[in-house]
C-alpha positions as a LaTeX table, in Angstrom:
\begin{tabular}{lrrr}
\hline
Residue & $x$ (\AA) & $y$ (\AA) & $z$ (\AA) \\
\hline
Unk1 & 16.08 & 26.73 & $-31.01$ \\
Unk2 & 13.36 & 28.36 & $-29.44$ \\
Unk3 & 15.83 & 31.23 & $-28.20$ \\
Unk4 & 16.92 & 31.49 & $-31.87$ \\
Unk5 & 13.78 & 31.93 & $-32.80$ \\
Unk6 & 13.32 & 34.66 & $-30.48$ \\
Unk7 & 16.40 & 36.56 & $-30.90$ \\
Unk8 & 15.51 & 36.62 & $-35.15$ \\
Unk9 & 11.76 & 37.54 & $-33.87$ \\
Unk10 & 13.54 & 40.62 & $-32.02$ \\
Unk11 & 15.86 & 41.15 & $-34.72$ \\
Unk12 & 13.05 & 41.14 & $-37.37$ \\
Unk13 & 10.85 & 43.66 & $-34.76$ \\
Unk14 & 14.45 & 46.06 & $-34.11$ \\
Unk15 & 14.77 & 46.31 & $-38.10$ \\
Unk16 & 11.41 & 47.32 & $-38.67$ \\
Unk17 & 11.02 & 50.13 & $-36.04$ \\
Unk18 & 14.77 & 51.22 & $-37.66$ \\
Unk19 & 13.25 & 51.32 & $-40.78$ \\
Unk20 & 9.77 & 53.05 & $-39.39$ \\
Unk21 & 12.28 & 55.79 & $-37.81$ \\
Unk22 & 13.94 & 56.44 & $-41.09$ \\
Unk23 & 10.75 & 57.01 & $-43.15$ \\
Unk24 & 9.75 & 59.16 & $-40.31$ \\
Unk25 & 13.13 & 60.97 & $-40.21$ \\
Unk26 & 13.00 & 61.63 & $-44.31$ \\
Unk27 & 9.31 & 63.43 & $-43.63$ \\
Unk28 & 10.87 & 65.73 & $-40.86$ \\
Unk29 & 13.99 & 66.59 & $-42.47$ \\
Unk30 & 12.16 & 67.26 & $-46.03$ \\
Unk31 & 9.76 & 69.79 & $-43.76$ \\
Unk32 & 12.85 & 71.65 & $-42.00$ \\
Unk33 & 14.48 & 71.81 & $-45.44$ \\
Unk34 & 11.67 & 73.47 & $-47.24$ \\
Unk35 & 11.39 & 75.48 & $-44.41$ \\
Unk36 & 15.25 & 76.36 & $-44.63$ \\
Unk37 & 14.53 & 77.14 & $-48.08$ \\
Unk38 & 11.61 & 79.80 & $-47.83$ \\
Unk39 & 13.52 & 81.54 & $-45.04$ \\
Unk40 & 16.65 & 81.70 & $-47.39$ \\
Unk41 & 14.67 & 83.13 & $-50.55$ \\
Unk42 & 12.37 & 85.47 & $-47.94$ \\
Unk43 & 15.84 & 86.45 & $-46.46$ \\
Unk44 & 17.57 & 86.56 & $-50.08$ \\
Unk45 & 14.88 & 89.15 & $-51.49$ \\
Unk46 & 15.21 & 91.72 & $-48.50$ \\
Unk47 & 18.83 & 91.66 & $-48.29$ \\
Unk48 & 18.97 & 95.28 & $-50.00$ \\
Unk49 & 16.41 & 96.70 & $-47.33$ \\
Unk50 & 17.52 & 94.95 & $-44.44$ \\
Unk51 & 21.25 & 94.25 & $-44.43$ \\
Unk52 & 21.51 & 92.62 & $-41.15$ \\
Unk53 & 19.24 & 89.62 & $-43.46$ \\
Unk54 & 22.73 & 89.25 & $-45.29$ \\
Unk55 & 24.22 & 85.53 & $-44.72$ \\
Unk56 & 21.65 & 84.71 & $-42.56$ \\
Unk57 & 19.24 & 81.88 & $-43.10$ \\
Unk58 & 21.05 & 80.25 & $-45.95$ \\
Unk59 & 19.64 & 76.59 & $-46.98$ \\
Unk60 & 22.46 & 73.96 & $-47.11$ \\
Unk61 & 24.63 & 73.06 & $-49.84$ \\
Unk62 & 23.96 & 69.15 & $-49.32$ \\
Unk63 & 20.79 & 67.34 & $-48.30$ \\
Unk64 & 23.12 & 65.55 & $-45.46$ \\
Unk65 & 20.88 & 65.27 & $-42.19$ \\
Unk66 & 23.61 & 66.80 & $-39.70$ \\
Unk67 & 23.51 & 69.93 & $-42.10$ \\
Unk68 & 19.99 & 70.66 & $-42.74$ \\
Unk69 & 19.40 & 70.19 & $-38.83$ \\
Unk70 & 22.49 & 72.31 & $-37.90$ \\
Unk71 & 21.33 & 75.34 & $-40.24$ \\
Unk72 & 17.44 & 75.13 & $-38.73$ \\
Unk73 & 18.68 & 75.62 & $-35.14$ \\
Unk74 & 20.99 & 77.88 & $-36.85$ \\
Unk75 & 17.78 & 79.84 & $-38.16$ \\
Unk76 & 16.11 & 79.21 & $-35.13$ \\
Unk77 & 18.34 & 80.65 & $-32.84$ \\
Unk78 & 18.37 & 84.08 & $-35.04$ \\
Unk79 & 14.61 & 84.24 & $-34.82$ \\
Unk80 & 14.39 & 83.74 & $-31.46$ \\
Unk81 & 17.39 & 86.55 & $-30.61$ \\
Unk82 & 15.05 & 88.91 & $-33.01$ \\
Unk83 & 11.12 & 88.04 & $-32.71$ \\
Unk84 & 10.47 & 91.16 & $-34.87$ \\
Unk85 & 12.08 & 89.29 & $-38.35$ \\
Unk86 & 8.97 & 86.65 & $-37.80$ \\
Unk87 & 6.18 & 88.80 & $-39.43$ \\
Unk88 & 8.54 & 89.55 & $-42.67$ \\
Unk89 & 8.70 & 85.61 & $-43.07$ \\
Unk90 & 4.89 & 85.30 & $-42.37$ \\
Unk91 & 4.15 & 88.25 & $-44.85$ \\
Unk92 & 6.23 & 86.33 & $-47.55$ \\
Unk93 & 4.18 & 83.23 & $-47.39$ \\
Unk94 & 5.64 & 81.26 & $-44.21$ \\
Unk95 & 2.69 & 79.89 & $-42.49$ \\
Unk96 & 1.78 & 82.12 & $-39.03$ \\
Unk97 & 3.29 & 79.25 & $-36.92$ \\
Unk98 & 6.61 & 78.21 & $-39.12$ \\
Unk99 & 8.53 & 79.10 & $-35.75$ \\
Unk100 & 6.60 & 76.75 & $-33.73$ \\
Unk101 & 6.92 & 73.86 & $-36.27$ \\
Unk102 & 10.53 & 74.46 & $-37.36$ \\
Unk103 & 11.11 & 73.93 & $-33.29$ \\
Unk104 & 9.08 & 70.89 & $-33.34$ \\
Unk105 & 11.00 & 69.29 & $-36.28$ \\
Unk106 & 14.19 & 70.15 & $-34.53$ \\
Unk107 & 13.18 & 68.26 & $-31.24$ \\
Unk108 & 11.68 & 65.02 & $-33.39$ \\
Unk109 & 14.86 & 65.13 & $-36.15$ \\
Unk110 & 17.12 & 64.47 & $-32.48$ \\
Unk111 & 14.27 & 61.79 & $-30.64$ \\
Unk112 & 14.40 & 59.95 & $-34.50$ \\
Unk113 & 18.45 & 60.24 & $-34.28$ \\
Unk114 & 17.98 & 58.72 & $-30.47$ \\
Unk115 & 15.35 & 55.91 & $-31.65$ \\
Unk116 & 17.36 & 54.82 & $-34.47$ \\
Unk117 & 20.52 & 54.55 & $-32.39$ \\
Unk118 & 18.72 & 52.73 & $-30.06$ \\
Unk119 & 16.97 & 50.03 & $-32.29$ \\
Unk120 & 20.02 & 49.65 & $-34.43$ \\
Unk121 & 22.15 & 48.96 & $-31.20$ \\
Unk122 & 19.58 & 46.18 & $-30.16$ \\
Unk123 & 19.59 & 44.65 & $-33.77$ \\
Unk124 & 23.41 & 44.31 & $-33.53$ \\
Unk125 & 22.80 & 42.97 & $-30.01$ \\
Unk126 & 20.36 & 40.27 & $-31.58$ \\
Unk127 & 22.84 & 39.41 & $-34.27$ \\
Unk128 & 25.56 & 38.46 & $-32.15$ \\
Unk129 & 23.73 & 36.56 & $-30.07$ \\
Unk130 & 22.14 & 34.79 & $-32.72$ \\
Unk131 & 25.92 & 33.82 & $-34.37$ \\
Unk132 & 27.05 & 33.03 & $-30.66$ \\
Unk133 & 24.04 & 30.22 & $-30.40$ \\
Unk134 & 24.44 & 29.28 & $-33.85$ \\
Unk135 & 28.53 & 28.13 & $-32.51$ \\
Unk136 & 27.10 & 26.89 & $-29.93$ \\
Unk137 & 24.83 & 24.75 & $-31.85$ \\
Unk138 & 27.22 & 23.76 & $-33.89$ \\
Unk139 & 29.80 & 22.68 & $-31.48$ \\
Unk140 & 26.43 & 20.43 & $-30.26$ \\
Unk141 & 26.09 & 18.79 & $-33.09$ \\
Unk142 & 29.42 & 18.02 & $-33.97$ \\
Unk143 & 29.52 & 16.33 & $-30.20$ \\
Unk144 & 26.44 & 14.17 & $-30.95$ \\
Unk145 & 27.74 & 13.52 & $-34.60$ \\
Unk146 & 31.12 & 11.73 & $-33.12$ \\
Unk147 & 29.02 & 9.83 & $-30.25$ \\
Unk148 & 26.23 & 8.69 & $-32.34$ \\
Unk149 & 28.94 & 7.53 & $-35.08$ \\
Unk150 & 31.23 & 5.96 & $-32.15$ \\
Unk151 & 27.92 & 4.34 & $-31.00$ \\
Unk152 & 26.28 & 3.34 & $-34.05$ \\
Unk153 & 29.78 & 2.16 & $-35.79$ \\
Unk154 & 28.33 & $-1.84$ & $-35.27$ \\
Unk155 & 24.93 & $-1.02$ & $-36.75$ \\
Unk156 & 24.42 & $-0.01$ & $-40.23$ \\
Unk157 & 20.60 & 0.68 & $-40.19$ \\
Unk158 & 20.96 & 3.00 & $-36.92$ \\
Unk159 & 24.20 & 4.97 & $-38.04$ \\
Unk160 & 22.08 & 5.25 & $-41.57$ \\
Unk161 & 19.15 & 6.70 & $-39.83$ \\
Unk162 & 21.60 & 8.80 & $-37.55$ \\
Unk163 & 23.00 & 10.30 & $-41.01$ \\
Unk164 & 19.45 & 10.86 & $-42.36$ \\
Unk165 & 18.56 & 12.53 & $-39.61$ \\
Unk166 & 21.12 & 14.43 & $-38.39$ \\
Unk167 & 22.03 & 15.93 & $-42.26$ \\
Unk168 & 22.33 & 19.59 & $-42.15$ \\
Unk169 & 23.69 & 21.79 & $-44.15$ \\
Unk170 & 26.17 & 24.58 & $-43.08$ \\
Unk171 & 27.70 & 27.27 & $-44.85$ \\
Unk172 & 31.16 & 27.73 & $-43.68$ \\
Unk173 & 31.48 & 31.26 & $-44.68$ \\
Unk174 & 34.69 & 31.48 & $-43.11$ \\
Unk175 & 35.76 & 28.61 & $-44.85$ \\
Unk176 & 34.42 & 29.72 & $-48.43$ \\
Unk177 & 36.35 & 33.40 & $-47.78$ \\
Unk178 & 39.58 & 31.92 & $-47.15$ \\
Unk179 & 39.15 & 29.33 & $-50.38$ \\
Unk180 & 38.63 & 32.29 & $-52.47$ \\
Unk181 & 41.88 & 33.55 & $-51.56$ \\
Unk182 & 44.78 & 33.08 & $-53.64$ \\
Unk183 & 47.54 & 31.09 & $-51.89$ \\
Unk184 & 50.67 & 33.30 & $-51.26$ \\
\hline
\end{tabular}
Protein backbone atom coordinates (compact mmCIF):
# COMPACT_ATOMS: atom_id res chain seq x y z
CA UNK A 1 0.00 0.00 0.00
CA UNK A 2 2.50 2.34 0.91
CA UNK A 3 4.25 1.81 -2.63
CA UNK A 4 0.79 2.52 -4.13
CA UNK A 5 0.65 5.38 -2.47
CA UNK A 6 3.85 6.48 -3.77
CA UNK A 7 3.61 5.54 -7.28
CA UNK A 8 -0.11 7.79 -7.40
CA UNK A 9 2.05 10.54 -5.33
CA UNK A 10 4.55 10.40 -8.45
CA UNK A 11 1.87 10.04 -10.83
CA UNK A 12 -0.08 13.04 -9.34
CA UNK A 13 3.60 15.15 -9.26
CA UNK A 14 4.45 13.74 -13.32
CA UNK A 15 0.84 15.13 -14.35
CA UNK A 16 1.26 18.35 -12.90
CA UNK A 17 4.75 19.31 -14.24
CA UNK A 18 3.02 17.86 -17.81
CA UNK A 19 0.46 20.16 -17.35
CA UNK A 20 2.96 23.18 -16.03
CA UNK A 21 4.97 22.42 -19.45
CA UNK A 22 1.91 22.81 -21.55
CA UNK A 23 0.78 26.20 -20.14
CA UNK A 24 4.33 27.14 -20.57
CA UNK A 25 4.50 25.76 -24.14
CA UNK A 26 1.00 27.75 -25.17
CA UNK A 27 2.91 31.21 -23.87
CA UNK A 28 6.02 30.42 -26.15
CA UNK A 29 4.32 29.28 -29.13
CA UNK A 30 1.62 32.31 -28.94
CA UNK A 31 5.02 34.69 -28.78
CA UNK A 32 6.78 32.93 -31.93
CA UNK A 33 3.40 33.12 -33.69
CA UNK A 34 2.84 36.78 -33.27
CA UNK A 35 6.21 37.12 -34.08
CA UNK A 36 5.67 34.95 -37.36
CA UNK A 37 2.91 37.20 -37.98
CA UNK A 38 4.61 40.78 -37.88
CA UNK A 39 7.46 39.41 -39.98
CA UNK A 40 4.83 38.13 -42.59
CA UNK A 41 2.79 41.56 -42.78
CA UNK A 42 6.43 43.63 -42.50
CA UNK A 43 7.54 41.18 -45.31
CA UNK A 44 3.97 41.34 -47.13
CA UNK A 45 4.08 45.32 -47.41
CA UNK A 46 7.69 45.49 -49.01
CA UNK A 47 7.23 42.78 -51.38
CA UNK A 48 6.96 45.45 -54.35
CA UNK A 49 10.37 47.14 -53.22
CA UNK A 50 12.18 44.25 -52.25
CA UNK A 51 11.29 41.15 -54.26
CA UNK A 52 13.66 38.79 -52.75
CA UNK A 53 10.85 39.50 -49.42
CA UNK A 54 8.44 37.45 -51.80
CA UNK A 55 7.36 33.97 -50.03
CA UNK A 56 9.48 34.54 -47.37
CA UNK A 57 8.38 34.79 -43.79
CA UNK A 58 4.87 33.58 -44.28
CA UNK A 59 2.84 32.81 -40.86
CA UNK A 60 1.28 29.28 -40.89
CA UNK A 61 -1.93 28.20 -42.14
CA UNK A 62 -2.75 26.17 -38.78
CA UNK A 63 -1.92 27.01 -35.18
CA UNK A 64 -0.37 23.22 -35.01
CA UNK A 65 2.90 23.46 -32.78
CA UNK A 66 5.27 21.49 -35.33
CA UNK A 67 4.22 24.29 -37.90
CA UNK A 68 4.51 27.49 -36.15
CA UNK A 69 8.02 26.19 -34.79
CA UNK A 70 9.11 24.88 -38.26
CA UNK A 71 8.26 28.37 -40.03
CA UNK A 72 10.25 30.49 -37.02
CA UNK A 73 13.50 28.56 -37.63
CA UNK A 74 12.35 28.87 -41.10
CA UNK A 75 12.42 32.81 -40.55
CA UNK A 76 15.25 32.52 -38.49
CA UNK A 77 17.48 30.93 -40.67
CA UNK A 78 16.71 33.74 -43.51
CA UNK A 79 17.61 36.46 -41.05
CA UNK A 80 20.55 35.08 -40.01
CA UNK A 81 21.82 34.27 -43.92
CA UNK A 82 20.89 38.23 -44.42
CA UNK A 83 21.53 40.43 -41.10
CA UNK A 84 20.79 43.53 -43.25
CA UNK A 85 16.65 42.56 -43.54
CA UNK A 86 16.73 43.02 -39.45
CA UNK A 87 16.50 46.89 -39.38
CA UNK A 88 13.40 46.84 -42.02
CA UNK A 89 11.57 44.55 -39.35
CA UNK A 90 12.76 46.84 -36.44
CA UNK A 91 11.69 50.02 -38.46
CA UNK A 92 8.16 48.39 -38.91
CA UNK A 93 7.54 47.97 -35.27
CA UNK A 94 9.48 44.59 -34.33
CA UNK A 95 11.07 45.26 -31.08
CA UNK A 96 15.21 45.96 -31.53
CA UNK A 97 15.84 42.40 -30.14
CA UNK A 98 12.87 40.22 -31.98
CA UNK A 99 15.94 38.12 -33.39
CA UNK A 100 17.28 37.37 -30.08
CA UNK A 101 13.85 36.37 -28.61
CA UNK A 102 12.44 34.53 -31.65
CA UNK A 103 15.88 32.31 -31.02
CA UNK A 104 15.08 31.98 -27.46
CA UNK A 105 11.48 30.75 -28.07
CA UNK A 106 12.85 28.32 -30.56
CA UNK A 107 15.35 26.71 -28.00
CA UNK A 108 12.46 26.67 -24.99
CA UNK A 109 9.43 25.47 -27.66
CA UNK A 110 12.16 22.11 -28.13
CA UNK A 111 13.36 21.89 -23.98
CA UNK A 112 9.14 22.13 -23.35
CA UNK A 113 8.75 19.31 -26.27
CA UNK A 114 11.77 17.35 -24.24
CA UNK A 115 10.12 18.01 -20.64
CA UNK A 116 6.79 16.96 -21.65
CA UNK A 117 8.06 13.77 -23.26
CA UNK A 118 9.84 13.12 -20.37
CA UNK A 119 7.12 13.60 -17.59
CA UNK A 120 4.50 11.98 -19.72
CA UNK A 121 6.84 8.85 -20.14
CA UNK A 122 7.23 8.67 -16.24
CA UNK A 123 3.36 9.09 -15.72
CA UNK A 124 2.81 6.06 -18.02
CA UNK A 125 5.65 4.41 -16.08
CA UNK A 126 3.65 5.14 -12.74
CA UNK A 127 0.45 3.85 -14.21
CA UNK A 128 1.58 0.56 -15.03
CA UNK A 129 3.11 -0.03 -12.10
CA UNK A 130 0.31 1.04 -10.17
CA UNK A 131 -2.20 -1.63 -12.28
CA UNK A 132 0.72 -4.27 -11.89
CA UNK A 133 0.45 -3.88 -7.79
CA UNK A 134 -3.11 -3.44 -7.93
CA UNK A 135 -3.01 -7.55 -9.65
CA UNK A 136 -0.85 -8.21 -7.39
CA UNK A 137 -2.99 -7.14 -4.61
CA UNK A 138 -5.63 -8.69 -5.84
CA UNK A 139 -4.26 -12.07 -6.42
CA UNK A 140 -3.37 -11.42 -2.33
CA UNK A 141 -6.50 -11.11 -1.36
CA UNK A 142 -8.17 -13.63 -3.20
CA UNK A 143 -5.34 -16.09 -1.45
CA UNK A 144 -6.28 -14.88 2.06
CA UNK A 145 -10.08 -14.84 1.08
CA UNK A 146 -9.96 -18.88 0.32
CA UNK A 147 -7.66 -19.55 3.56
CA UNK A 148 -9.51 -17.45 5.94
CA UNK A 149 -12.90 -19.07 4.51
CA UNK A 150 -11.18 -22.72 4.56
CA UNK A 151 -10.15 -21.73 8.14
CA UNK A 152 -13.01 -20.02 9.49
CA UNK A 153 -15.64 -22.59 7.70
CA UNK A 154 -16.36 -24.10 11.64
CA UNK A 155 -16.84 -20.63 13.11
CA UNK A 156 -19.57 -18.38 12.18
CA UNK A 157 -18.62 -15.25 14.27
CA UNK A 158 -14.85 -15.35 12.87
CA UNK A 159 -15.72 -16.09 9.09
CA UNK A 160 -18.49 -13.10 9.75
CA UNK A 161 -15.87 -10.78 10.97
CA UNK A 162 -13.44 -12.14 8.16
CA UNK A 163 -16.30 -10.98 5.58
CA UNK A 164 -16.73 -7.61 7.36
CA UNK A 165 -13.45 -7.00 7.20
CA UNK A 166 -12.08 -8.16 4.29
CA UNK A 167 -15.24 -6.50 1.99
CA UNK A 168 -13.86 -4.59 -0.84
CA UNK A 169 -15.13 -3.53 -3.65
CA UNK A 170 -13.57 -4.05 -7.17
CA UNK A 171 -14.48 -2.91 -10.42
CA UNK A 172 -13.84 -5.56 -12.90
CA UNK A 173 -13.53 -3.32 -15.82
CA UNK A 174 -12.56 -6.07 -17.90
CA UNK A 175 -15.39 -7.90 -16.83
CA UNK A 176 -18.03 -4.96 -17.29
CA UNK A 177 -16.43 -4.41 -21.14
CA UNK A 178 -16.95 -7.84 -22.16
CA UNK A 179 -20.77 -7.87 -20.51
CA UNK A 180 -21.52 -4.97 -22.62
CA UNK A 181 -20.79 -6.90 -25.58
CA UNK A 182 -23.37 -8.48 -27.53
CA UNK A 183 -22.96 -12.28 -27.69
CA UNK A 184 -22.13 -13.46 -31.29
Amino acid sequence: MTTLAELDGTRETSDRFAHAVTTQMGGVFNSLMIDLVGMGRVARAHEDERPELVGKFQPPDSHAQDKILSAARSAKKILDDDPALVPLFVDYGMEEDFVADLQADILAAGSFDTQQDSHEGARHEDVLSIAALIAKGVKIIRKLDSFAKNRFATDAVLLGAWKTASHLEIRHVKTQAKDAQPAA
